[in-house]
N, C-alpha and C positions, 0 to 999 in steps of 0.2 A: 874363983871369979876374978875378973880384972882389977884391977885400984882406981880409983875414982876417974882418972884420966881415959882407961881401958873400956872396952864394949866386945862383945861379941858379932860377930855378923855372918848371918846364914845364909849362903849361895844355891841356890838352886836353879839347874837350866834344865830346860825339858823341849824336846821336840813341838813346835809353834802349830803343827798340824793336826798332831795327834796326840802332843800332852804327855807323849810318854818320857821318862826320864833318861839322860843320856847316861852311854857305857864308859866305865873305867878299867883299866889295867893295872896288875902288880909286875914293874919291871925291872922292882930292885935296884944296884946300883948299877945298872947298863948305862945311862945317858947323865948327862951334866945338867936337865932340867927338875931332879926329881924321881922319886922311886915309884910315881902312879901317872899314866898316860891317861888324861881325859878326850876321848873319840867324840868324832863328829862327823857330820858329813858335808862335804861341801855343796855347796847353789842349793842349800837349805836355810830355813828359818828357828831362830830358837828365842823362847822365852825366860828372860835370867829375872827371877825375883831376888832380892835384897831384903833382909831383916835384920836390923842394927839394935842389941837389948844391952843396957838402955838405949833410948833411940840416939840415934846420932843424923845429924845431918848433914844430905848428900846434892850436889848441885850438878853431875855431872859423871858418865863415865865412858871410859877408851877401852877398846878393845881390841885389840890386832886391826893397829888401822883407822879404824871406824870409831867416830865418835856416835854414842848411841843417846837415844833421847832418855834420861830417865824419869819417871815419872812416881811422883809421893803419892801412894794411894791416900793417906792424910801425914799434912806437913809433919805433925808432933806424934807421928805412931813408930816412924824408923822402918816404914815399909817403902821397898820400891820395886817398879818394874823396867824392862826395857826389852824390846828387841832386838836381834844380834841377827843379821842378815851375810851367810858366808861365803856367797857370789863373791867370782873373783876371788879362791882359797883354793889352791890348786892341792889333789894328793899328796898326803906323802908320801917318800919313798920306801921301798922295805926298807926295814931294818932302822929306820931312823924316825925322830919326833922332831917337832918342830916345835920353839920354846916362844908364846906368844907373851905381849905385854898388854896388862890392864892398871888402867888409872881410874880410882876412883878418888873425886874431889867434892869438898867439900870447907863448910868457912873454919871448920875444926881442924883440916890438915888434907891430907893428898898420901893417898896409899899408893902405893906402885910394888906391883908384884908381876910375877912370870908364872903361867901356866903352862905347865909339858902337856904335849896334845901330840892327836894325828888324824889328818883329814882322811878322809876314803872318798871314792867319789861316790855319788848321789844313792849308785842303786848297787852299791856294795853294802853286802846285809854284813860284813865283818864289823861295820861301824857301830853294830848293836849289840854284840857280841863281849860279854864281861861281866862284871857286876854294875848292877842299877845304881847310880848314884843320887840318892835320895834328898843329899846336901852337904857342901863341904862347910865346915862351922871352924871361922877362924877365929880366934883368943889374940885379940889385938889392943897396943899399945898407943896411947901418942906422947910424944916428945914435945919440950916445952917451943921447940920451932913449929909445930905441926906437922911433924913427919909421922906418919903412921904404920906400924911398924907389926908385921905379922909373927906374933909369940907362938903360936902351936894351930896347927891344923890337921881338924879331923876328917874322915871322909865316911859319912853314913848314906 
């Protein structure tokens, strides 16, 4: 478990229409963002929940872009939601990923991390195509600045 400063926090995004959980890839050392591609599809809608144990609180988060509304389903539980709207996210191209940034902020400190991805467009069924990503669980630190700092990540 983390040190007093430490929490965990549980990522999960799922298709905003139908709930289902989105695909990832094992790509090894191919790309500079990462050994796992997380798929999407572009001029779609997704639902990213947040679960911070113990709770930590969260004011705010960035996503390729877009700043998204979050919302505490209760202040002192460590739960959040938000929507991720990825209109305006053009394909990628073969052979390559696109390495995205997320902020999430909060009065405890300001995580900033990069996700390796790759869009497909809408009604390309490759973007479903992988193993289910049930939730990425990251083992996270903070520093006496409030930098928040990703120690181990898993992907269930």
């Amino acid at each position: 478990m983390p040190g007093p400063a430490g929490f965990h926090l549980d990522i999960s995004i799922r298709n905003a229409e139908n709930g289902d959980p989105i695909a990832f890839k094992v790509d090894g050392e191919r790309f500079d963002g990462g050994t796992r591609t997380l798929k999407f599809a572009s001029n779609a809608r997704y639902k990213i929940q947040l679960t911070a144990r113990p709770p930590h609180e969260f004011l705010s988060l960035h996503l390729a872009g877009s700043d998204l509304a979050l919302l505490a389903e209760d202040p002192k539980s460590g739960q959040y939601v938000a929507e991720w709207n990825t209109t305006g996210i053009d394909a990628t191209g073969k052979g390559s990923r696109h390495n995205i940034n997320l902020h999430l902020q909060g009065p405890g400190g300001l995580l900033k991390k990069q996700l390796q991805t790759k869009f497909y467009n809408r009604d390309d069924s490759h973007a479903e195509w992988g193993h289910k990503l049930e939730k990425l669980i990251w083992k996270c630190s903070v520093d006496d600045r409030g930098n928040i700092s990703v120690n181990d990540e898993e992907y269930k």
